[in-house]
C-alpha positions as CSV (number, residue, x, y, z in Angstrom):
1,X,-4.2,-13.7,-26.4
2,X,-1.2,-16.0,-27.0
3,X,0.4,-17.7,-24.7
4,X,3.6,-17.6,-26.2
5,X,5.5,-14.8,-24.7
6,X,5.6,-11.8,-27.2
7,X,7.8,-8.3,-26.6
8,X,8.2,-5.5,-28.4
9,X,10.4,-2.5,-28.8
10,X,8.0,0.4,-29.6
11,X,10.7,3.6,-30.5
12,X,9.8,7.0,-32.3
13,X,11.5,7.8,-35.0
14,X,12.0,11.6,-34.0
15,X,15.8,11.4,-33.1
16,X,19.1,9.1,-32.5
17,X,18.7,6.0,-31.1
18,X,19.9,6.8,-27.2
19,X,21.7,4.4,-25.2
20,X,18.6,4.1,-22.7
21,X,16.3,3.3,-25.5
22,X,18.8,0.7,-27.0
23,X,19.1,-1.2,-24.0
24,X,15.6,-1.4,-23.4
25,X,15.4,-3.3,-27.1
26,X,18.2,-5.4,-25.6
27,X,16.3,-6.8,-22.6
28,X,12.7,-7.0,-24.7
29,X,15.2,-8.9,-27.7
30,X,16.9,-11.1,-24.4
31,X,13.9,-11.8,-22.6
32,X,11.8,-13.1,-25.7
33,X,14.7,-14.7,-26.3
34,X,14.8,-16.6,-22.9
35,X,11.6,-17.8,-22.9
36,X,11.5,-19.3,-26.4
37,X,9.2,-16.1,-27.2
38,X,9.3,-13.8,-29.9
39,X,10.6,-9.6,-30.3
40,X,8.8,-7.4,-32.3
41,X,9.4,-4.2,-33.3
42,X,7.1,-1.0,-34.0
43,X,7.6,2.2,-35.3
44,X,5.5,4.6,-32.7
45,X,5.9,7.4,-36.5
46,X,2.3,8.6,-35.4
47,X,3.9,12.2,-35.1
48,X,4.1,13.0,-38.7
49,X,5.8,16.7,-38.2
50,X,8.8,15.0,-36.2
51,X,9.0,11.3,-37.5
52,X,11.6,10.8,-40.6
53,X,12.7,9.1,-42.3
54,X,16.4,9.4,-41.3
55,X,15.4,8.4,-37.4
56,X,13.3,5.6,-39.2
57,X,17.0,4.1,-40.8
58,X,19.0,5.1,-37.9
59,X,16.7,2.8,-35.9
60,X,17.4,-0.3,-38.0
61,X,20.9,0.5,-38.8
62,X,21.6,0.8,-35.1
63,X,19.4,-2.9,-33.6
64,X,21.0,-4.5,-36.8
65,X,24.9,-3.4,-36.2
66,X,23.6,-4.4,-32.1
67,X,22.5,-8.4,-33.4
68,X,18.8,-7.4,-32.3
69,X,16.3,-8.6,-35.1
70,X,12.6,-8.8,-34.6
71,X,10.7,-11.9,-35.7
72,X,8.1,-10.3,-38.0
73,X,8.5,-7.4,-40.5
74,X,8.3,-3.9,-38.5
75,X,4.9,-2.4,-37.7
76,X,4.5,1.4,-38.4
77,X,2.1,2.9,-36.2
78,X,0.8,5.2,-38.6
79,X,-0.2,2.6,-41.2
80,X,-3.1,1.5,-38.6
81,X,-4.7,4.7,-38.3
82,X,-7.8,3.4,-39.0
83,X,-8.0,0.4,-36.7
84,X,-7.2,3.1,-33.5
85,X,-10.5,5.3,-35.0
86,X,-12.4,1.7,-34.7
87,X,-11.9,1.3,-31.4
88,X,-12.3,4.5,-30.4
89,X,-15.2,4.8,-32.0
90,X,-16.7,1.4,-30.2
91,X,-15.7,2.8,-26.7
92,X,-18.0,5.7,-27.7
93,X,-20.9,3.3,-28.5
94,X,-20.6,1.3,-25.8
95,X,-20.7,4.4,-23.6
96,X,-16.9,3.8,-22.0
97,X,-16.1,7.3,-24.0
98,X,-17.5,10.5,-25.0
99,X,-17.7,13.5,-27.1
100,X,-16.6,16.7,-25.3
101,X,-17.2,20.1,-27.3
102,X,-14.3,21.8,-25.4
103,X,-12.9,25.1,-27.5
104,X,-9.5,25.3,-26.3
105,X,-10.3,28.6,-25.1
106,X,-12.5,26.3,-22.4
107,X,-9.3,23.9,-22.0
108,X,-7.2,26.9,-21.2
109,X,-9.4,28.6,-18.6
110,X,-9.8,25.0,-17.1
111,X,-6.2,24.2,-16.6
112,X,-5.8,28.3,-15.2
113,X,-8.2,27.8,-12.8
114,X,-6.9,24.7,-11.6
115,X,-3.7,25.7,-11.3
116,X,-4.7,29.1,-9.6
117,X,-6.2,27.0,-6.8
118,X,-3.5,24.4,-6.6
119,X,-5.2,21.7,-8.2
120,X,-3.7,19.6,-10.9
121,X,-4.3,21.1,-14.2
122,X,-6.6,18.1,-15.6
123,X,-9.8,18.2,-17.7
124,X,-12.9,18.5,-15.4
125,X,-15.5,16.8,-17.1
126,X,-17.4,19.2,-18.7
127,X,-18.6,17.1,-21.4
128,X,-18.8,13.5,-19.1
129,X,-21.9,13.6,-18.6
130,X,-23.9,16.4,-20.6
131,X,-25.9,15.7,-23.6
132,X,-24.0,16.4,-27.2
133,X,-27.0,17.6,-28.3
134,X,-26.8,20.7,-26.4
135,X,-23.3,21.1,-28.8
136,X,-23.6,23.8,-31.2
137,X,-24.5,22.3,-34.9
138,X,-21.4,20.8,-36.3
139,X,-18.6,21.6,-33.4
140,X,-15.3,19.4,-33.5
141,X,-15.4,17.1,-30.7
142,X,-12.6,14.6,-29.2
143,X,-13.3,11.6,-27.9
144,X,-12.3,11.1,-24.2
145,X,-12.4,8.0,-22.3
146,X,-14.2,7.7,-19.2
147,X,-11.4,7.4,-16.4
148,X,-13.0,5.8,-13.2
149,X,-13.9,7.6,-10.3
150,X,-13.2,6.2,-7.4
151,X,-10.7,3.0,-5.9
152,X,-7.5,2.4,-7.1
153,X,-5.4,1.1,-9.8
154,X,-3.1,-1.5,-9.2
155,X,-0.4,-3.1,-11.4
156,X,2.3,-5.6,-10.3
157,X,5.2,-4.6,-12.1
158,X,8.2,-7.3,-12.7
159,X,10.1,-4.8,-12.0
160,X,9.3,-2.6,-10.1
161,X,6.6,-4.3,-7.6
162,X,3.3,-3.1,-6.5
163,X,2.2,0.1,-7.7
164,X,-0.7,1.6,-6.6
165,X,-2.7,4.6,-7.7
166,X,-5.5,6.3,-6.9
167,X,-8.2,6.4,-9.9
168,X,-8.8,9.7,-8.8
169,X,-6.0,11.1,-10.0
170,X,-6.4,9.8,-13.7
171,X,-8.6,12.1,-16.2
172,X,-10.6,11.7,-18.8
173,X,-7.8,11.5,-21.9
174,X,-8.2,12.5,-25.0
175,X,-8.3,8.9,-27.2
176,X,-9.5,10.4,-30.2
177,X,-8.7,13.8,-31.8
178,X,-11.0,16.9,-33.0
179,X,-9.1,16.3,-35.9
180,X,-10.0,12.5,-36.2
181,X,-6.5,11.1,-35.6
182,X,-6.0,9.1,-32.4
183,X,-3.7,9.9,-29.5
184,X,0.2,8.1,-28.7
185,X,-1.7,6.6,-25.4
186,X,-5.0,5.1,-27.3
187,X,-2.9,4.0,-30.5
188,X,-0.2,2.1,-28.1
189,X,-2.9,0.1,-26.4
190,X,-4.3,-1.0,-29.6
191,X,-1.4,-2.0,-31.0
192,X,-0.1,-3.8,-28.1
193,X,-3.2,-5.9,-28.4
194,X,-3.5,-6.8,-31.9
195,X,0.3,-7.7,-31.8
196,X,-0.6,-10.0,-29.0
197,X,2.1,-8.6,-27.1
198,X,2.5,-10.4,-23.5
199,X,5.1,-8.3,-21.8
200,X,5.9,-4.3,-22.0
201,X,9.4,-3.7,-21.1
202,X,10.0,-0.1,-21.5
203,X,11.9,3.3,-19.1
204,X,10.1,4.0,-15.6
205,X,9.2,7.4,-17.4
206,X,6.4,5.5,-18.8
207,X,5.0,3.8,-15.6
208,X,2.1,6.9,-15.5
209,X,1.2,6.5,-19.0
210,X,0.6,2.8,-18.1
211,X,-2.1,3.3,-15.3
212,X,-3.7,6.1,-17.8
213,X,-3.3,2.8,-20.9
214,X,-4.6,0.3,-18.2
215,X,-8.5,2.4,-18.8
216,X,-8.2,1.6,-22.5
217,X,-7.4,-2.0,-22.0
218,X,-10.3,-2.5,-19.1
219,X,-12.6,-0.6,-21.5
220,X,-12.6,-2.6,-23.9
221,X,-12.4,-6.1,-22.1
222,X,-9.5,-7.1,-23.2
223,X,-6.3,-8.9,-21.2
224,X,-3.7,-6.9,-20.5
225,X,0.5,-7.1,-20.9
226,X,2.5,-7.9,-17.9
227,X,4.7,-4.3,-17.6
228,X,8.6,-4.0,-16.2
229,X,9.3,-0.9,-15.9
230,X,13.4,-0.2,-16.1
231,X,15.1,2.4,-14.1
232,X,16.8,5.2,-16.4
233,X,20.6,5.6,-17.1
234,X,21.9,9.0,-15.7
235,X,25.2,10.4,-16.5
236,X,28.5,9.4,-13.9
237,X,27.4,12.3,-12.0
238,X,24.0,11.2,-11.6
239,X,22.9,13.8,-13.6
240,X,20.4,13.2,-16.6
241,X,22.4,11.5,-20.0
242,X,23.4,14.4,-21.8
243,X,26.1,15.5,-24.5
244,X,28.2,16.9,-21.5
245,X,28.7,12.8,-20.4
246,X,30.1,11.8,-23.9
247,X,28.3,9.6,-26.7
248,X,24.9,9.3,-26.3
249,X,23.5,7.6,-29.0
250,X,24.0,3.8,-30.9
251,X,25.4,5.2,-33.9
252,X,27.9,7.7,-32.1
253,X,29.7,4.8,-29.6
254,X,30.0,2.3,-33.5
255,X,32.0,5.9,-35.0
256,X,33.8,6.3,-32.0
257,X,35.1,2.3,-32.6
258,X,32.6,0.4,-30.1
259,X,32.2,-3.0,-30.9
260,X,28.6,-4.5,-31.1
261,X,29.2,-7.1,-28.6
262,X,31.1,-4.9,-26.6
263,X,28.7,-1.9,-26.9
264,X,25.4,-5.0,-25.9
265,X,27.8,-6.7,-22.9
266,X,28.0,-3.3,-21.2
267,X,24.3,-2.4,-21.1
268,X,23.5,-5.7,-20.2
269,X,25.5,-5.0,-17.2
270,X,24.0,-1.8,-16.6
271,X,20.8,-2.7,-14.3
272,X,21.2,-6.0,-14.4
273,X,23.2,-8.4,-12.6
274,X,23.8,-12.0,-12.5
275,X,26.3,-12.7,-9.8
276,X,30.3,-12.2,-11.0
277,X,29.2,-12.7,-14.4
278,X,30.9,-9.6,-16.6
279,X,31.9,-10.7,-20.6
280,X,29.1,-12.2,-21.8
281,X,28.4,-13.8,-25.2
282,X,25.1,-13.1,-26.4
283,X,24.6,-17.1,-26.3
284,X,25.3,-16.7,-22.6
285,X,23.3,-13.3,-22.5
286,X,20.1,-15.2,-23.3
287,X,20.5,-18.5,-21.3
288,X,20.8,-15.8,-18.3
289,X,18.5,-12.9,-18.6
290,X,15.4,-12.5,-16.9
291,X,13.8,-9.5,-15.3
292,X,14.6,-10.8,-11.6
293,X,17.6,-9.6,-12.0
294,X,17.0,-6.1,-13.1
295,X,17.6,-3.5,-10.0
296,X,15.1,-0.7,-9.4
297,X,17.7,1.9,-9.2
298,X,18.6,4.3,-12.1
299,X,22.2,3.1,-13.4
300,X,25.0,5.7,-14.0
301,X,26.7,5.2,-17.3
302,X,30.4,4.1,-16.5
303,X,32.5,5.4,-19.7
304,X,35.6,3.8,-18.0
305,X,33.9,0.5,-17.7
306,X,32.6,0.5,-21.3
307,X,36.6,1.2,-22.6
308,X,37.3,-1.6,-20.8
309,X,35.1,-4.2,-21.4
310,X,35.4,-2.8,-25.2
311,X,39.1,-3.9,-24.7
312,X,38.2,-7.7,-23.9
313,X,35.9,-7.8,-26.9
314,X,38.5,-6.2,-29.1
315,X,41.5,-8.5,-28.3
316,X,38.7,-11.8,-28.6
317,X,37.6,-10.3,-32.3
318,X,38.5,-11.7,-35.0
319,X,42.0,-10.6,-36.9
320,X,40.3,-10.4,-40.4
321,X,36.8,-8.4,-39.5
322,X,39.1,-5.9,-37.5
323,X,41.3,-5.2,-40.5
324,X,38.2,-4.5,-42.8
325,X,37.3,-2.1,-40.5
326,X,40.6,-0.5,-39.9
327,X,40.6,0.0,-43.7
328,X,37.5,1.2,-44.2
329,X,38.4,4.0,-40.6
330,X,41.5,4.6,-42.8
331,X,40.4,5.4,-46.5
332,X,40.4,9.0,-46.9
333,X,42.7,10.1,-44.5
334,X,45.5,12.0,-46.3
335,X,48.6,10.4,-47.2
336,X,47.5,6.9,-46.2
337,X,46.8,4.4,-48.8
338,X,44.5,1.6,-48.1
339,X,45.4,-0.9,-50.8
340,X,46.5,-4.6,-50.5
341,X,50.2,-3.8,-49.4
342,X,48.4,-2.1,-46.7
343,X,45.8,-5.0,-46.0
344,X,48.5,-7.5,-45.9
345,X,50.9,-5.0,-43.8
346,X,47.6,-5.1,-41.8
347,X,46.4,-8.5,-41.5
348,X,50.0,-9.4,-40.2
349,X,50.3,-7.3,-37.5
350,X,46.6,-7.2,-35.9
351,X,47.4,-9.8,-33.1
352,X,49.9,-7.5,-32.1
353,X,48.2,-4.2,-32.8
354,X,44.6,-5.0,-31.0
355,X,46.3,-6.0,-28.2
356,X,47.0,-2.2,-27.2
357,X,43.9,-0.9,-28.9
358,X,40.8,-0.4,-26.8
359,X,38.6,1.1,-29.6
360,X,38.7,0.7,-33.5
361,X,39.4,4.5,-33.8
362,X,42.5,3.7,-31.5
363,X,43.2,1.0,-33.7
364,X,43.1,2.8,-36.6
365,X,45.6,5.3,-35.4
366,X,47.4,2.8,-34.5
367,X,47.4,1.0,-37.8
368,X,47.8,4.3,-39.9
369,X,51.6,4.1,-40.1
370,X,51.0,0.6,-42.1
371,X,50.0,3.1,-45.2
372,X,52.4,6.1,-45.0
373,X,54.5,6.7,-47.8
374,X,58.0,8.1,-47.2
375,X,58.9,10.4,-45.9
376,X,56.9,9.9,-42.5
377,X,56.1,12.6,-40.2
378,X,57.2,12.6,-36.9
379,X,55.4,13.2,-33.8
380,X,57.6,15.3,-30.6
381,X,58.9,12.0,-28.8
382,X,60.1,10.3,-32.1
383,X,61.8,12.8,-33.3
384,X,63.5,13.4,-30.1
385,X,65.0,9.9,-30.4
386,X,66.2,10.3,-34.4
387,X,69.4,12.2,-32.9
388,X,72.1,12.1,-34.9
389,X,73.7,9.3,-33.0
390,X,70.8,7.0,-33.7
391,X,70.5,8.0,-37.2
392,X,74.6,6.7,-37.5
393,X,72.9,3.1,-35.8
394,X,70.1,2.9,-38.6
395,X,72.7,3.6,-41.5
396,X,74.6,0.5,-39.8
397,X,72.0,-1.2,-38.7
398,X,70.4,-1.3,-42.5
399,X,73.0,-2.9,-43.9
400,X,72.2,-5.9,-41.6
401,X,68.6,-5.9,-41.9
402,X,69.3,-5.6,-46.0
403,X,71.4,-9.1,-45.4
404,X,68.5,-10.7,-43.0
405,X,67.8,-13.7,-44.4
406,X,65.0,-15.2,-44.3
407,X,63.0,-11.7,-43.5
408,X,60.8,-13.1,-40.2
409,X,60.5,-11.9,-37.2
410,X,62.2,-14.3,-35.5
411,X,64.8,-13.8,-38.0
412,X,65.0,-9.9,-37.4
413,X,64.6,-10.6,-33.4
414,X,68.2,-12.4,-33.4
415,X,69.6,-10.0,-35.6
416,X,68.5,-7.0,-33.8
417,X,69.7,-8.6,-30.9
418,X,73.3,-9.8,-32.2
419,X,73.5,-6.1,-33.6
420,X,73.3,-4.6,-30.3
421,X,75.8,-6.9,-28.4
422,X,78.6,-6.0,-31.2
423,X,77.5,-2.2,-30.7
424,X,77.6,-1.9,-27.1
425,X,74.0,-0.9,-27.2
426,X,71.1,-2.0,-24.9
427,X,68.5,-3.8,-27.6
428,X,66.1,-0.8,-26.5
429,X,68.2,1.9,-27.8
430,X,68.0,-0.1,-31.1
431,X,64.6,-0.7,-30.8
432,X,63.2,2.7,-30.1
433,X,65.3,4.7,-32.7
434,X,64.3,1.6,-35.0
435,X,60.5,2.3,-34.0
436,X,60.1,5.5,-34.4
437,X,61.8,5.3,-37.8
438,X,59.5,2.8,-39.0
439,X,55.8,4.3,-37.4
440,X,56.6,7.9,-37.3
441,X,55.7,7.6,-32.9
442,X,57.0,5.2,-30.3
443,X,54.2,3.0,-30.1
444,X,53.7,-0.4,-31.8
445,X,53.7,-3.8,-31.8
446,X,57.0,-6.1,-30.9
447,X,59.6,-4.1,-33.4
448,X,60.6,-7.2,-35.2
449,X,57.1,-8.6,-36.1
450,X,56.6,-4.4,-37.5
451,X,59.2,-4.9,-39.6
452,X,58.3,-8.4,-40.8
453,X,54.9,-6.9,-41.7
454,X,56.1,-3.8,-43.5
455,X,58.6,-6.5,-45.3
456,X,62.6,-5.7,-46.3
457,X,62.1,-2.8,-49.4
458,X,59.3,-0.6,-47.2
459,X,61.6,-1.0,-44.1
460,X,65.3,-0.1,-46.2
461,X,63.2,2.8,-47.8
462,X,61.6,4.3,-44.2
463,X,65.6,4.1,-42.9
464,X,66.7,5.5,-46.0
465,X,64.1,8.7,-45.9
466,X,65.1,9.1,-42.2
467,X,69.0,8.9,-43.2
468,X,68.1,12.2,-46.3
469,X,65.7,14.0,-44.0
């Protein structure tokens, strides 16, 4: 076994990849990190009815847009279907495992009867110790390990402490099918070993499969992994993470306009603690991480929080990634055009527009009116304030604005504000009317750096439509 610290992130590709899942590759990706170690990843695709290949791309499309990369090219668990028969196969020779003849007619009763007299429903034995021979002529067998009978099992978790279970309460598993093909809990083990991994990082729902992988390990003689078991994430109610709470999955918080580094900072947080520390840069993230400061409690996802700390990230990004994404939110949507005008338009005002934004579909919204061709449409409160009144104050006001010279914002901020001394008018009831002309709502960025961006002919010809409408 190496002595270099190796972790791994082990997912099945039968689904999304969910949040608790995610941040589990974050603190393997961090911790490897930390210790100068390296991250691996496996694909557990052993499950050939449910595996695809979809969940098999959604998996690497979601740890790449995350900045989690693993060190070696990805293992695929099924590929290595004959190594697991191997071993299996020489825990049977050297009498650690067994055949058993069960029908599953015999399985059935077994678990029946257990259950009828309140007992576990677990194997019994039936084949531990009997001779195969007495087997009828060319029955199916599986090939079960022989699960110790009496003491304990102890593992000291990084995580979670000393964890204790009595050996009588483990069975004989099944390591190797009737069918020939080995078994998630055998398969795991195996893999683990011959990827030399050091440390297995995974969800607290797997802390009984590890005392039941711990027989596999001491079977064979071989050293095993150093296990931190991390508490699950339940919804704010403290309920189980479902579709109720919101977005579950990687992919559904990047369409929803998460960034990355926003999306990573928040589950960092979520477990794991490092005294005040909040906005982390992933530089930061692995000069800090280490398991003794994972709690043992489940964490309760905090939407709120995530919008938040999404904000931070999203006013710190940078102006010329956020338009490309703006853009490419954008294309499609009917009646907005997504050309250069628009880019420029875009690029100009993203200081002012992320800002207000707390997600990239926000943003986008935001950003929309930068595309519109004339004439706009109008939400409620806009066209409240395009009274006639204020449409008299755009005719004036346009010939000003057509006279602007240069066309800056600084330019159009003295303007504005010399236009509404002569007028009599506060520079908000120029503004707003202005505003609303220009974006269609009542939102946006500092009204003279909008119209700088949108330049002279776009803003005379958004006046002008609102002046015919």
């Amino acid at each position: 076994m190496t002595t270099k610290i190796r972790t791994r992130f082990a997912p099945s590709p039968t689904g999304l990849l969910h949040i608790g899942n995610a941040r589990a590759a974050l603190f393997n990706f961090l911790y490897a990190r930390h210790h100068g170690g390296e991250f691996l990843l496996r694909i557990e695709d052993t499950d050939r009815e449910r595996s695809t290949q979809q969940a098999v791309d959604v998996i690497f499309e979601g740890l790449k847009w995350m900045g989690i990369t693993p060190d070696e090219a990805p293992v695929f668990q099924s590929s290595r279907q004959e190594r697991h028969t191997e071993v299996a196969l020489d825990l049977l020779a050297k009498g650690q495992a067994y055949k058993c003849y069960c029908t599953p007619e015999e399985l059935k009763e077994m678990r029946e009867t257990a259950m009828a007299e309140g007992r576990p429903p677990r194997y019994n034995g039936m084949w531990r110790d009997r001779d195969p021979s007495e087997a009828p002529a060319g029955a199916p067998y599986a090939v079960r390990i022989r699960a110790p009978r009496e003491g304990e099992t102890v593992i000291t978790d990084l995580v979670q402490g000393e964890v204790r279970v009595a050996n009588t309460e483990l069975d004989d598993m099944i390591i190797l099918r009737s069918d020939g093909t080995p078994t998630y809990q055998h398969a795991v083990v195996v893999d683990d070993h011959d990827m030399e991994v050091t440390h297995v990082i995974r969800g607290d729902d797997h802390l009984t499969n590890t005392f039941r992988q711990l027989m596999i390990y001491r079977a064979m003689g071989w050293t095993q992994p150093q296990f931190a078991h991390l508490p699950l994430i339940h919804g704010p109610d403290g309920a189980k993470l479902s579709k109720r709470h919101g977005a579950q999955s990687v992919v559904e918080f990047r369409d929803e306009g998460y960034l990355p580094e926003a999306l990573c900072n928040y589950l960092l947080r979520l477990g794991w603690g490092h005294g005040d520390a909040e906005i982390l840069s992933r530089d930061e993230q692995i000069r800090l991480f280490d398991l003794d400061g994972v709690g043992r409690s489940p964490s309760r996802m905090d939407y709120a929080k995530l919008l938040h700390i999404n904000g931070v990230w999203m006013r710190e990004a940078d102006d010329d990634r956020l338009t490309a994404d703006v853009l490419q939110r954008l294309a499609g949507r009917e009646g907005v055009q997504t050309d250069e005008v628009t880019r420029e338009r875009l690029r100009v005002l993203m200081p002012g527009l992320k800002e207000r934004a707390r997600t990239l579909a926000e943003l986008a919204d935001s950003a929309a009116f930068l595309g519109r061709q004339v004439p706009l449409s109008f939400d409620a409160k806009a066209e409240k304030l395009l009274s006639p009144e204020a449409r008299t104050m755009l005719g004036d006001l346009a010939r000003d604005l057509a006279a602007a010279d240069p066309f800056t914002a600084e330019e159009i901020d003295r303007l504005l504000r010399h236009f509404a001394e002569t007028h009599g008018h506060k520079l908000g009831q120029v503004a707003q009317p202005l505003r609303a002309a220009m974006t269609g709502t009542t939102t946006s960025p500092g009204i003279d750096v909008t119209l700088a961006a949108l330049g002279r002919d776009e803003v005379l010809a958004r006046i002008g439509a609102v002046l015919r409408s």
